[in-house]
DOKOL-784939 format. One line per 10 residues: number of its first residue (from 1); their letters; for each residue x, y, z of C-alpha. Coordinates in nm, 3 decimals, always signed. Last residue first. Example, Ala and Ser with C-alpha at 12.3 -4.5 7.8 and 13.67 -1.06 7.14 Angstrom:
<recs>
2> SA> +1.367 -0.106 +0.714; +1.230 -0.450 +0.780 .
</recs>
This chain:
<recs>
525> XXXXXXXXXX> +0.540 -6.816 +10.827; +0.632 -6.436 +11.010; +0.591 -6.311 +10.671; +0.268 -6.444 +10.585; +0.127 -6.319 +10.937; +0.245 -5.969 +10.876; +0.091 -5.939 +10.549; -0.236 -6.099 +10.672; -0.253 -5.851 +10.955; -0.191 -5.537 +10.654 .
515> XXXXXXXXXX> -0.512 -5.716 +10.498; -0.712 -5.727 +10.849; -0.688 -5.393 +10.902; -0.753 -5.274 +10.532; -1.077 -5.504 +10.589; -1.156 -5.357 +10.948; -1.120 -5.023 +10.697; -1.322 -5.072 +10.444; -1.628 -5.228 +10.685; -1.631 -4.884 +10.901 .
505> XXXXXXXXXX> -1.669 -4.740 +10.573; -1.988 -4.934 +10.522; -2.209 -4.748 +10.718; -2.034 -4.451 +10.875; -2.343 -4.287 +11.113; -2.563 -4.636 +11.100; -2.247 -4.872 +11.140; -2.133 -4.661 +11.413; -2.482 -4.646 +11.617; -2.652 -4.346 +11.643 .
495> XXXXXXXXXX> -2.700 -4.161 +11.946; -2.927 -4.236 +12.080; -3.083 -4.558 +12.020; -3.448 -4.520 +11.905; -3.799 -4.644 +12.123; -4.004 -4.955 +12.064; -4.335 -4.961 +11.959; -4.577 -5.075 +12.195; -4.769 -5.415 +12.106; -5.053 -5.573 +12.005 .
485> XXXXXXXXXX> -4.995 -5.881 +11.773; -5.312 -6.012 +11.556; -5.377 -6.353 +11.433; -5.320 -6.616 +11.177; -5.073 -6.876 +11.178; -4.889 -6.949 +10.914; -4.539 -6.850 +11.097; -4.533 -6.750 +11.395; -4.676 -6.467 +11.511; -4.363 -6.179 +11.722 .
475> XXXXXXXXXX> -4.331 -5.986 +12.012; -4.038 -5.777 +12.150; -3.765 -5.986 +11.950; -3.413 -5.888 +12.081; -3.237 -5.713 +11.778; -3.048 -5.412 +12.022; -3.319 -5.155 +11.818; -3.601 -5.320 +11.894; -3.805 -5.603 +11.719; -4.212 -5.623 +11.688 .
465> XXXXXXXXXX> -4.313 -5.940 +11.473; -4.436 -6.118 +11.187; -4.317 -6.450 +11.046; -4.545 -6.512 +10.863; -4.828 -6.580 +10.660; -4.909 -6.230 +10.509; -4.638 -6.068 +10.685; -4.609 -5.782 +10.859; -4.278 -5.635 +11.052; -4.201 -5.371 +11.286 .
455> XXXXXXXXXX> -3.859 -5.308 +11.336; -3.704 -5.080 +11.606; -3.390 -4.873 +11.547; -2.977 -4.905 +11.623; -2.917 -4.831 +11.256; -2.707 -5.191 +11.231; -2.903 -5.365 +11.532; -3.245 -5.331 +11.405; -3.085 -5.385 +11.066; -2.973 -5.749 +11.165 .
445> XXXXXXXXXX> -3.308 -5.860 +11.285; -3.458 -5.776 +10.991; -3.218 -6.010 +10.794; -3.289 -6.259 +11.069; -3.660 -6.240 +10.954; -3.584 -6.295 +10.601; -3.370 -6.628 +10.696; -3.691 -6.740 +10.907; -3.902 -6.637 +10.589; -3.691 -6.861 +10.346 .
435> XXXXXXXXXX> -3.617 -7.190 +10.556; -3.986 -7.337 +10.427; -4.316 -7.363 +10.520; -4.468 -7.171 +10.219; -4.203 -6.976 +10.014; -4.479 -6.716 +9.788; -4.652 -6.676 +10.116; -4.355 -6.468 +10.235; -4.557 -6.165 +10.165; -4.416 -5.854 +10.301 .
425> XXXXXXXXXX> -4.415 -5.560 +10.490; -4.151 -5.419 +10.690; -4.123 -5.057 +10.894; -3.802 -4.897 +11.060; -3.823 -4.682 +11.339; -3.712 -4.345 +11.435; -3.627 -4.190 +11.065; -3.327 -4.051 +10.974; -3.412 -3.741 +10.718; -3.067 -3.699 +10.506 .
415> XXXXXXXXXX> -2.998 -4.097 +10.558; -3.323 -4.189 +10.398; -3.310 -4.554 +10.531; -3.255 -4.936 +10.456; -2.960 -4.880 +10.266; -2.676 -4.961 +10.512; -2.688 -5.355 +10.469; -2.959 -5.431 +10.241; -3.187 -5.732 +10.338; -3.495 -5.492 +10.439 .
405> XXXXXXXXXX> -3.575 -5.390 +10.111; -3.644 -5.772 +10.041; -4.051 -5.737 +10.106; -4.120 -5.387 +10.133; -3.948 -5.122 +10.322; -4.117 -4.818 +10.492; -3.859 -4.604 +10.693; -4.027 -4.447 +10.980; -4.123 -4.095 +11.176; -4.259 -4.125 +11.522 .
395> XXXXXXXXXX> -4.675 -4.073 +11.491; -4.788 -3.729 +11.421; -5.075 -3.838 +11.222; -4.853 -3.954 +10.945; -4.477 -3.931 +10.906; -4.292 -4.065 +10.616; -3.905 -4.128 +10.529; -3.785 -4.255 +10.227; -3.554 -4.490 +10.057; -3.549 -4.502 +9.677 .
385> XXXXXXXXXX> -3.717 -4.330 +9.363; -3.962 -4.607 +9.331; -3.900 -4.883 +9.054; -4.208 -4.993 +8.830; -4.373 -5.311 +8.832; -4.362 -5.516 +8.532; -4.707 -5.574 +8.324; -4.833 -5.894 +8.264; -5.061 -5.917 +8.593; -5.070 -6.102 +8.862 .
375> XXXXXXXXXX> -4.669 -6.236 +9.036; -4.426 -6.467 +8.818; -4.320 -6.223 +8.582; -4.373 -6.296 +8.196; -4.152 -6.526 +7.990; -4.051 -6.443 +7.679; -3.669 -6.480 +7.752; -3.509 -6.208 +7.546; -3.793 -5.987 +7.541; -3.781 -6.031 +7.847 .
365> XXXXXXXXXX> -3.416 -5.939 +7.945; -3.485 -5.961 +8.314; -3.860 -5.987 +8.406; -3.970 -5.744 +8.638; -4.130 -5.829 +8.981; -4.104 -6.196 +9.101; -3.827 -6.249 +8.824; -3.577 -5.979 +8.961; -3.716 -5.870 +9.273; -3.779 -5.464 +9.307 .
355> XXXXXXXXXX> -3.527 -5.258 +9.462; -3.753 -4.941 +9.519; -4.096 -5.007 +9.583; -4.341 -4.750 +9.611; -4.431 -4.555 +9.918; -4.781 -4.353 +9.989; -4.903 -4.114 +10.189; -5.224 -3.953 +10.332; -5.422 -4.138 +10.112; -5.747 -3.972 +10.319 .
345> XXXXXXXXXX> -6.061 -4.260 +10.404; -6.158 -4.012 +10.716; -6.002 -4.272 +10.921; -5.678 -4.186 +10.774; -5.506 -4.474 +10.510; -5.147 -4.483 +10.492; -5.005 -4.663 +10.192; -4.713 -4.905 +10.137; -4.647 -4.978 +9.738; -4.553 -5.223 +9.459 .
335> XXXXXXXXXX> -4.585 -4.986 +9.200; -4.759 -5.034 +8.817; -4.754 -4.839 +8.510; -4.912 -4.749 +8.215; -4.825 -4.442 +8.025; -5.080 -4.274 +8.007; -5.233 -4.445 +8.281; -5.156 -4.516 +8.647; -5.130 -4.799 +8.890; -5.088 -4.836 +9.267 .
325> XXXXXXXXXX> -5.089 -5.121 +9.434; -5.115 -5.278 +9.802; -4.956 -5.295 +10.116; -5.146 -5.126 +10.448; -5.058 -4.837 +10.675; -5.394 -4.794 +10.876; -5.394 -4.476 +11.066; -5.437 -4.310 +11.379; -5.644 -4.054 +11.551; -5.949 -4.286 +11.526 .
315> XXXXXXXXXX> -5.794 -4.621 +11.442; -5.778 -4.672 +11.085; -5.944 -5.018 +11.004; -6.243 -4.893 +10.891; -6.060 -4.656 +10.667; -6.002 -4.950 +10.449; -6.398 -4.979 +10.409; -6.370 -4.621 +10.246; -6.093 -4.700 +10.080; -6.254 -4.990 +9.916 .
305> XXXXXXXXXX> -6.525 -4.743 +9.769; -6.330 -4.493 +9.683; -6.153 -4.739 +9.409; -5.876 -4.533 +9.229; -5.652 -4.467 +9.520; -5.702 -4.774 +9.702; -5.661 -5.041 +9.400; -5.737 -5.368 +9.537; -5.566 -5.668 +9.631; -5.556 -5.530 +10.027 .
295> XXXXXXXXXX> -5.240 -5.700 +10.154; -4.994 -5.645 +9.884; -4.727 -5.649 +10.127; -4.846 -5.626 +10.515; -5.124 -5.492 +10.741; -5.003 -5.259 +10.987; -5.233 -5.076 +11.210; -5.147 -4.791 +11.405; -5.284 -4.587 +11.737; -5.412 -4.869 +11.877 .
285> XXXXXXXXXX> -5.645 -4.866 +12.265; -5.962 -4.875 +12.039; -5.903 -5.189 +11.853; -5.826 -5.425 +12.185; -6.107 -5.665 +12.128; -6.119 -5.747 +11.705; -6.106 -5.456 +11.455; -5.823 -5.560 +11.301; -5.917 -5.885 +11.249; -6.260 -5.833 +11.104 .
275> XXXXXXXXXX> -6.039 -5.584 +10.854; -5.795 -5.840 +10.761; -6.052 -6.078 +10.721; -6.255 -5.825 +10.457; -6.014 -5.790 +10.228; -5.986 -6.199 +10.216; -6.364 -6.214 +10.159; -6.315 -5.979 +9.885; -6.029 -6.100 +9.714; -6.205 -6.445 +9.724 .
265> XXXXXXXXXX> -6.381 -6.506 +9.410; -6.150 -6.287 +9.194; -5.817 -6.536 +9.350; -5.558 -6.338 +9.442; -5.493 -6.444 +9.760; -5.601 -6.782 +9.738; -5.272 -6.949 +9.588; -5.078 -6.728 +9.816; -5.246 -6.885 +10.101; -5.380 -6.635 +10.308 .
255> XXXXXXXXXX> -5.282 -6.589 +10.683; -5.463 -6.289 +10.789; -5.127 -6.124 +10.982; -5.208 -5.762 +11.166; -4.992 -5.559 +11.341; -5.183 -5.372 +11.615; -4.923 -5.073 +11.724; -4.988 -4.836 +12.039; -4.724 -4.518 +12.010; -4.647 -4.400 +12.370 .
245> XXXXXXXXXX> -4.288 -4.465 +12.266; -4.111 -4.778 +12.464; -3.733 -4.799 +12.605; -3.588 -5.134 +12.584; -3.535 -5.322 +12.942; -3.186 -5.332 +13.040; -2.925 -5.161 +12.778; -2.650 -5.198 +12.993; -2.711 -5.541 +13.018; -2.727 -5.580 +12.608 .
235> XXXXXXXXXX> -2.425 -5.423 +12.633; -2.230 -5.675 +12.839; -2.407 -5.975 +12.678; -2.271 -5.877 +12.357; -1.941 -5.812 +12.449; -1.921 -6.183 +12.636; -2.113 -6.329 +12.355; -1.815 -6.176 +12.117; -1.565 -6.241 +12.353; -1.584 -6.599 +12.353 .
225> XXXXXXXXXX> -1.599 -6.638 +11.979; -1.311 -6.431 +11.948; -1.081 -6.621 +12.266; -1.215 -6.995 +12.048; -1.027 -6.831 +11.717; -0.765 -6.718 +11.974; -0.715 -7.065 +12.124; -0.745 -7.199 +11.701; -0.407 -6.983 +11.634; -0.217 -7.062 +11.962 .
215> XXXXXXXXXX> -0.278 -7.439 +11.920; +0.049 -7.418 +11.707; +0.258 -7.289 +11.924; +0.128 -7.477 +12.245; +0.221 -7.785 +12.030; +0.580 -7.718 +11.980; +0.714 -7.728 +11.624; +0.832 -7.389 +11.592; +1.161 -7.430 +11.589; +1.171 -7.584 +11.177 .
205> XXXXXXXXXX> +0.854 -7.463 +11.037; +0.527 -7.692 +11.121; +0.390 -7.867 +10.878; +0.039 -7.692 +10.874; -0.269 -7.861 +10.954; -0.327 -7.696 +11.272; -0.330 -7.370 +11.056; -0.696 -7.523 +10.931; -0.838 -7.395 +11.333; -0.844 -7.059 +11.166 .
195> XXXXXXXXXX> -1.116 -7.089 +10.925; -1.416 -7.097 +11.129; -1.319 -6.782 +11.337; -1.159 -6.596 +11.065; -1.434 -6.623 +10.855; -1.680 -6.507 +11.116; -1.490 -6.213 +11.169; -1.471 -6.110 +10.820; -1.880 -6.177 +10.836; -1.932 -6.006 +11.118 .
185> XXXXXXXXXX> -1.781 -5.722 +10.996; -1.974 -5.719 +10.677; -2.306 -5.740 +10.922; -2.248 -5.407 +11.046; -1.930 -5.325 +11.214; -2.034 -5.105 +11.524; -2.369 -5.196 +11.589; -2.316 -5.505 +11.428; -2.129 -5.591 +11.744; -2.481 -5.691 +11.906 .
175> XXXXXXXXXX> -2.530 -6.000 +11.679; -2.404 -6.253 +11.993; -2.585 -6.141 +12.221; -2.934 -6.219 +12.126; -2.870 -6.553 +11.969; -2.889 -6.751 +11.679; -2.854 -6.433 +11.493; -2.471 -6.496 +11.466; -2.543 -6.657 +11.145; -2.617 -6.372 +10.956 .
165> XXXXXXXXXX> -2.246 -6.240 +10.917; -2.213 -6.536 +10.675; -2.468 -6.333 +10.475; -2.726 -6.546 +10.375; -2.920 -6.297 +10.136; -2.700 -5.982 +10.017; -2.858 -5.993 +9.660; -2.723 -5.712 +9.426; -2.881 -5.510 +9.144; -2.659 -5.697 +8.923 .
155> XXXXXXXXXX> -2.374 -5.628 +9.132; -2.441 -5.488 +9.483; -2.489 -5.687 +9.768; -2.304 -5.949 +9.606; -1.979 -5.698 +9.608; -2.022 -5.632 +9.977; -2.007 -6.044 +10.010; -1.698 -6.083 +9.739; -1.544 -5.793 +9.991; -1.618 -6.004 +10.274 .
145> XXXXXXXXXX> -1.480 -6.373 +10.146; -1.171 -6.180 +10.035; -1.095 -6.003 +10.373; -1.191 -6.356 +10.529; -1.003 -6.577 +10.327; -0.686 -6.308 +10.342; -0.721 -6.370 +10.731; -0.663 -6.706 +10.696; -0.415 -6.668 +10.454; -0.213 -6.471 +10.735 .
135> XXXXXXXXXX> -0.230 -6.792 +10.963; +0.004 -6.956 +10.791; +0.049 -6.860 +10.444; -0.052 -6.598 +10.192; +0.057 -6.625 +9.825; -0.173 -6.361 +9.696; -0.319 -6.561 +9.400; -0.424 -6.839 +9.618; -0.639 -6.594 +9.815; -0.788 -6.462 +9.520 .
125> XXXXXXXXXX> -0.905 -6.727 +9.348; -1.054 -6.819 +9.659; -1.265 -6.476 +9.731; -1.355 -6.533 +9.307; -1.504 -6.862 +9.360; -1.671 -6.736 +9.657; -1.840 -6.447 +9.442; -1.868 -6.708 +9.143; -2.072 -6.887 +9.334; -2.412 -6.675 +9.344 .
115> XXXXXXXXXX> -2.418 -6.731 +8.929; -2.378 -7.106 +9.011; -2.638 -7.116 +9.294; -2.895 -6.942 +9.071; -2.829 -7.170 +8.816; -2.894 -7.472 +9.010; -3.251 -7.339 +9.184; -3.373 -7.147 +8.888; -3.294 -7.451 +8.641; -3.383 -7.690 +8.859 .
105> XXXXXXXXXX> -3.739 -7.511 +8.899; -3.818 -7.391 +8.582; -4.041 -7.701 +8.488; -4.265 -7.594 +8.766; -4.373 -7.268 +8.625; -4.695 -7.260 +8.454; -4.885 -7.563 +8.538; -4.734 -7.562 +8.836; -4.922 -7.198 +8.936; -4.783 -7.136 +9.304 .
95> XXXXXXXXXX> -4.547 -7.397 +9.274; -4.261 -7.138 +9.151; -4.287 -6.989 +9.457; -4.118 -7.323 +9.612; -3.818 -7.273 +9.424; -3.693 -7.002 +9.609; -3.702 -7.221 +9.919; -3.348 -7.396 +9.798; -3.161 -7.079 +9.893; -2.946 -7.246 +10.185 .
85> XXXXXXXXXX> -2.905 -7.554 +10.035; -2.821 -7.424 +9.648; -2.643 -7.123 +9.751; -2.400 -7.346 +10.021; -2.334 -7.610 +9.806; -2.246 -7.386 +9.452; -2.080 -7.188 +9.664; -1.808 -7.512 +9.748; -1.827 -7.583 +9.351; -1.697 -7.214 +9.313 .
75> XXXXXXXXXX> -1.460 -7.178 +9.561; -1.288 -7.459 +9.433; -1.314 -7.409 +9.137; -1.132 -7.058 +9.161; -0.855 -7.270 +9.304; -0.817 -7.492 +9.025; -0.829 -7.267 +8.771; -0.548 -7.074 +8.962; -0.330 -7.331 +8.914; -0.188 -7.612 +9.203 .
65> XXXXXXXXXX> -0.484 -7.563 +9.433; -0.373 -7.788 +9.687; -0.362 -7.495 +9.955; -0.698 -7.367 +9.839; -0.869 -7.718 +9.906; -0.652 -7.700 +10.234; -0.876 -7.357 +10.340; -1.173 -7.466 +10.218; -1.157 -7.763 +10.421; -1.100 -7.522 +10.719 .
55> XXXXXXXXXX> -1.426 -7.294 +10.562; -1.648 -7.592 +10.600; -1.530 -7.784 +10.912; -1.579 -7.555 +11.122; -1.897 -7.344 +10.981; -2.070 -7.669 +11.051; -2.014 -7.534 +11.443; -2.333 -7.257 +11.340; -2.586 -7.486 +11.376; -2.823 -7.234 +11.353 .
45> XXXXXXXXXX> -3.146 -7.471 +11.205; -3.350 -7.220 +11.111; -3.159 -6.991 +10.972; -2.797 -7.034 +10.917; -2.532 -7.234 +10.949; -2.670 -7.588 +10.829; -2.583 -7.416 +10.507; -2.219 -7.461 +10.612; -2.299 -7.806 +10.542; -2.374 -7.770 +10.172 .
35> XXXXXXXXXX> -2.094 -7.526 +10.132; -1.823 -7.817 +10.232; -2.051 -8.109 +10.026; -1.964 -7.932 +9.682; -1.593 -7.873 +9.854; -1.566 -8.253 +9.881; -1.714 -8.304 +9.528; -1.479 -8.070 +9.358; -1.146 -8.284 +9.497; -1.290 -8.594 +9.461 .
25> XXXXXXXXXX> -1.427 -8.498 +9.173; -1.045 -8.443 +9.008; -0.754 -8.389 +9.244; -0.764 -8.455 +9.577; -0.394 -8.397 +9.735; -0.475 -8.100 +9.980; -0.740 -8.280 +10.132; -0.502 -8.563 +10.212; -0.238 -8.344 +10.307; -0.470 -8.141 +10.557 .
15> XXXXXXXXXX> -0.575 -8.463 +10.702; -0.275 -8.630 +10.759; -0.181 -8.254 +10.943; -0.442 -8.306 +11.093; -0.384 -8.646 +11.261; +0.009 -8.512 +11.345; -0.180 -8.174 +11.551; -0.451 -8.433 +11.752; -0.172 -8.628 +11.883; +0.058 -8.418 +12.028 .
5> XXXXX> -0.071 -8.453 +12.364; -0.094 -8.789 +12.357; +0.081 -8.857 +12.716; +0.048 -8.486 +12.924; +0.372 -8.288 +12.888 .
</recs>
């Protein structure tokens, strides 16, 4: 045996017991700086090694956790880091109107992240209540960590943003087993990957002492990683070059400060950029235009005269699908909707917002909190019926989805009339140059892979682009820039993927899997 090759094992193990033995804010202020560097995880910045040291300092925080008080702190303080980093943009929408909002901002921010952490506080709690050791309450981390995950995506009209799953966008390859597990899977793999190097903190049971024994947990953690490119490269060669429809797309992005966009001196002047663009060099060969959420700040329907300019923009034997509103009377009511526009000036259909934002488009108890939604207009929005699917001027069929629609796992589509592409609009304007739109578009990314279709995404500032159905981006503008993307939509996987024919079923039972492999791993400790 190499000299010093037992060294690294003894040095955790002094760290393990050190971490284990915090009490007090030592204790709640390491795991506080734990989910603030697995923030570094995700989008932009992909560093996904902080997950390392994150979830195996989790691990010994559990393992110290001497009540289960302690342990459910532990997992909350070390959400509390992760929500607050990683969803820190939210506050910039607030800035929009200062006057108004501004002195909400730490509250939003901090109590947002401590209502998101009790989902990790509860995955902890959990572990240390089911007595798993070794490497088996490793994978009890991860089956708890994923069902607290499926259970954010859900509760309280659910917010699945920052999925640990949503790392692996970083690269190409790397996402491709959503296909078969969605992003949940990812996730419990993920876990297990990042967490499993902690069992080389572990006093080692009497015979079992040998190094190569206990490297064997972190060589399969690096054996996962490795064979998760090595999957995803293989299918992604396969694959080769994505198959294209005949279907021409322009995909417009104007570029409009949010401050401006609603501004009565402007709306015109904005209305009509997105229609110069449009119809810049290259109109004639499109079959569809996209502009994105709330793009044309009038209302279509009502005002002929708008739709008539709209209809500009249609492409003959096409059609502009565009953002906007819709309102009616008797009783009032608003929708945050998608509509295609003919070039005859014909609604030929609309969509209305489904899962609308909490703050941004109702207010939550408000009579309760007095405070009016932070988007135009005093009125909440009202709720659509749900996913649909449209089909206009005999283009491919498609699931519209606006703004955070897309972030769903396994509800992005009418699964009684599966569509052949998926459609996003949105106005990221509200987060300016901030981590929030990059983290949206890896979200989109995600879905392409999930239900094994193409994504076509507007934004008002960015990031917009053309992705297809194995998540490799076709064409994309960056963000706040403006300009126009040509491009030809991408074809449909056939058949359907896993994850889009079973959905989350396939997640139930990788996490039954995983729960009888904790079992067996506590009793072999």
């Amino acid at each position: 045996m190499p000299a010093g090759a037992e060294e690294p094992t003894p040095l955790l193990r002094r760290l393990a017991a050190r971490t284990t033995a915090l009490r007090g804010w030592r204790r709640y202020g390491l795991a506080l700086g734990l989910g603030l560097a697995s923030a570094l995880a995700f989008q932009p910045l992909g560093l996904v090694p902080a997950l390392l040291p994150a979830f195996v300092g989790l691990v010994w925080l559990i393992d110290g956790s001497r009540t289960w008080r302690a342990a459910f702190a532990a997992g909350w303080w070390f959400g509390v880091g992760q929500f607050a980093a990683g969803l820190y943009w939210v506050s910039i929408s607030f800035l929009v109107e200062p006057e108004k909002y501004a002195w909400m901002i730490p509250f939003v921010v901090f109590g947002m992240a401590a209502g998101l952490a009790l989902f990790p506080a509860a995955a902890t709690l959990a572990v240390a209540l089911s007595r798993a050791r070794g490497a088996g309450r490793v994978l009890a981390l991860a089956v708890a960590w994923t069902a607290a995950e499926w259970l954010r995506g859900y509760v309280f009209t659910g917010f699945p943003w920052n999925l640990v799953g949503n790392i692996w966008t970083v690269s190409d390859a790397t996402l491709q087993l959503a296909a078969l597990t969605g992003v949940y899977g990812l996730s419990l793999l993920t876990v297990v990957i990042a967490a499993l190097p902690a069992t080389l903190g572990d006093v080692p049971a009497a015979g079992r002492g040998r190094p190569m024994r206990r490297w064997r947990p972190t060589a399969v953690a690096a054996s996962l990683v490795l064979a998760l490119w090595a999957g995803g490269e293989i299918r992604l060669a396969a694959a080769g070059t994505p198959d294209r429809s005949g279907v021409r797309l322009r995909v417009v992005q104007a570029n409009i400060a949010q401050k401006l966009k609603w501004r009565r001196d402007r709306r015109a002047a904005n209305f009509a950029e997105y229609i110069k663009l449009t119809r810049g060099a290259g109109f004639d060969a499109v079959d569809i235009v996209i502009w994105p959420e709330t793009a044309t700040p009038f209302f279509l329907e009502q005002n002929v005269a708008r739709r008539r300019q709209a209809a500009a923009a249609a492409p003959a034997g096409g059609v502009l699908i565009t953002g906007g509103l819709r309102a009616a009377r008797d009783p009032v009511r608003f929708w945050n909707s998608i509509l295609a526009i003919l070039p005859t000036g014909e609604v030929a259909a609309t969509y209305d917002k489904h899962h609308l934002v909490p703050f941004g488009e109702y207010m939550p108890l408000k009579g309760l909190i007095g405070l009016e939604k932070l988007t135009q207009g005093r009125t909440d929005f009202t709720a659509g019926p749900g996913p649909r699917t449209l089909t206009v001027a005999g283009l491919p069929s498609f699931s519209p989805l606006i703004c955070y629609e897309i972030i769903f796992p396994g509800r992005v589509l009418d699964p009684d009339q599966r569509p052949l592409w998926l459609l996003n609009t949105t106005n990221d304007a509200w987060f300016g140059t901030s981590a929030g739109p990059y983290q949206h578009f890896a979200s989109a990314r995600m879905r392409a892979v999930e239900e094994g279709l193409p994504v076509v995404r507007a934004a008002n500032t960015g990031i917009s682009g053309v992705i297809d159905p194995f998540g490799r981006v076709t064409g994309r503008i960056g963000l706040n820039r403006k300009g126009i993307l040509d491009a030809r939509l991408p074809g449909p996987i056939s058949p359907v993927t896993l994850y889009g024919r079973f959905g989350d079923l396939v997640v139930v039972f990788l996490l039954l899997i995983a729960v009888g492999g904790s079992v067996f791993l506590s009793r072999r400790s």
